[in-house]
C-alpha positions, 0 to 999 in steps of 0.5 A: 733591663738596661736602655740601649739609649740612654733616652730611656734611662729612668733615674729610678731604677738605673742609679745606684744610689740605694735610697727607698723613696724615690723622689730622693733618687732624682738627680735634680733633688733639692734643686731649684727649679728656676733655673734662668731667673732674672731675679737670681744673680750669679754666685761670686762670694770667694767661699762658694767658688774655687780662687775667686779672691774678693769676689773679683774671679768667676762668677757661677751662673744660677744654671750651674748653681742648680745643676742636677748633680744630686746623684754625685752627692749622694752615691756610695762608692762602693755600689758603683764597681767598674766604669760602666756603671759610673757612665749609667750614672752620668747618664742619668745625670745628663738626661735630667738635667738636659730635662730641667734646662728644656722645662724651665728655658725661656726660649725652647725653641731658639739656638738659646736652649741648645747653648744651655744644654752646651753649658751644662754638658761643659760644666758636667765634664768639669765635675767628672775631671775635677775641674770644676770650680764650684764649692755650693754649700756645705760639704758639696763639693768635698762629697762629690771629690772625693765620690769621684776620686775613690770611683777613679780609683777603683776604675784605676784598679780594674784596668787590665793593660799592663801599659795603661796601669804603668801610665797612669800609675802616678796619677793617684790619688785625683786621677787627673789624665785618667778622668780625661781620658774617660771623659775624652771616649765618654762625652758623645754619650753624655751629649746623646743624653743631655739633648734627649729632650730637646725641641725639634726646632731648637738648633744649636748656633755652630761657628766654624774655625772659618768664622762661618756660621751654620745650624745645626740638624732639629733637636740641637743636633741630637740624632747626629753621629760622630762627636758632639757639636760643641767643644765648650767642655774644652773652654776654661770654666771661669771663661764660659761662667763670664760670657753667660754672666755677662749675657745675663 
């Protein structure tokens, strides 16, 4: 049966990536655990991150290098049928990683981990709209486009609206608008799952638009209606990727 909150989705049963053992079903596979090291420095080689030209561009942080996006590399497209099921693996995927930047922070209970959790809240909704600009190590970033882009298309194919499928109809093949969309209706969720396991006294820094500056509620606003308390997955990549460079 399936979790009515995605706190209680569990990676080996609630994927759809067809592996025997279990370990290898984990969205952290493969990544390191050390996610906030003073000694790991930030990725700029020019190979590793899109239309950085010498280095002199933006820089990936070790807390992206390392995000627990390991199902979006490994899926099969053709087990994920409908937007359902692309947003249970999203789930999954925000919850674990939401897990390993609560293990491996080391402040848990400062704004700190609530702003780390908001990062990589930002860096997953770049993922699923195609605007992320990390390329990783061999093939990494090639899997995971084109895994996005045939899921998009499928969920493209199976839309029912006459109007909507004639809107999106030039979107082929990346699916740009669509995938913004999706990720417009979907983000609440993905912050719901990410801050599953955040501290009861971690609050997370909220500067309003009158340069006030409040708290949030305990566990970086997790039990929190209505949409999530940060906008930073509408911030340019190369501009967060600078400030928490910059920070480190």
């Amino acid at each position: 049966s399936i979790p009515s909150s995605p706190c209680g989705l569990e990676y080996e049963y609630h994927s759809n990536i067809w592996n025997g053992l279990k370990e290898y079903r984990h969205p952290c596979a493969g990544r390191n655990k050390t996610r906030f090291s003073n000694e790991s420095e930030a990725e700029c080689n020019s190979s590793k991150i899109t239309g950085n030209k010498s280095g002199n561009g933006a820089c990936a942080p070790y807390r992206r290098r390392e995000l627990c996006d390991y199902i979006f590399h490994q899926v099969n497209p053709v087990h994920i049928k409908n937007s359902h099921d692309l947003l249970g693996n999203l789930l999954v995927t925000a919850k674990f990683e939401g897990d390993s930047i609560v293990k491996n922070h080391p402040n848990k209970t400062s704004s700190d981990l609530c702003t780390a959790l908001a990062r990589s809240f930002a860096d997953i909704g770049d993922i699923i709209r195609g605007k992320d600009l990390y390329i990783g190590n061999g093939d990494y970033k090639e899997k995971v486009s084109n895994n996005l882009r045939a899921i998009f298309n499928k969920i493209y194919e199976n839309l029912n609206d006459p109007k909507l499928k004639k809107h999106y109809q030039k979107d082929a093949p990346n699916y740009y608008k669509l995938r913004e969309h999706w990720w417009t209706v979907n983000r609440d969720q993905v912050w719901k799952a990410i801050t599953c396991n955040a501290p009861y006294k971690a609050q997370y820094y909220i500067k309003s638009s009158r340069d006030d500056l409040t708290f949030s509620n305990e566990h970086c606003g997790h039990y929190k209606n209505g949409d999530p308390l940060t906008n930073l997955d509408y911030v340019p990549q190369f501009l967060r990727w600078f400030e928490e460079w910059a920070e480190d």
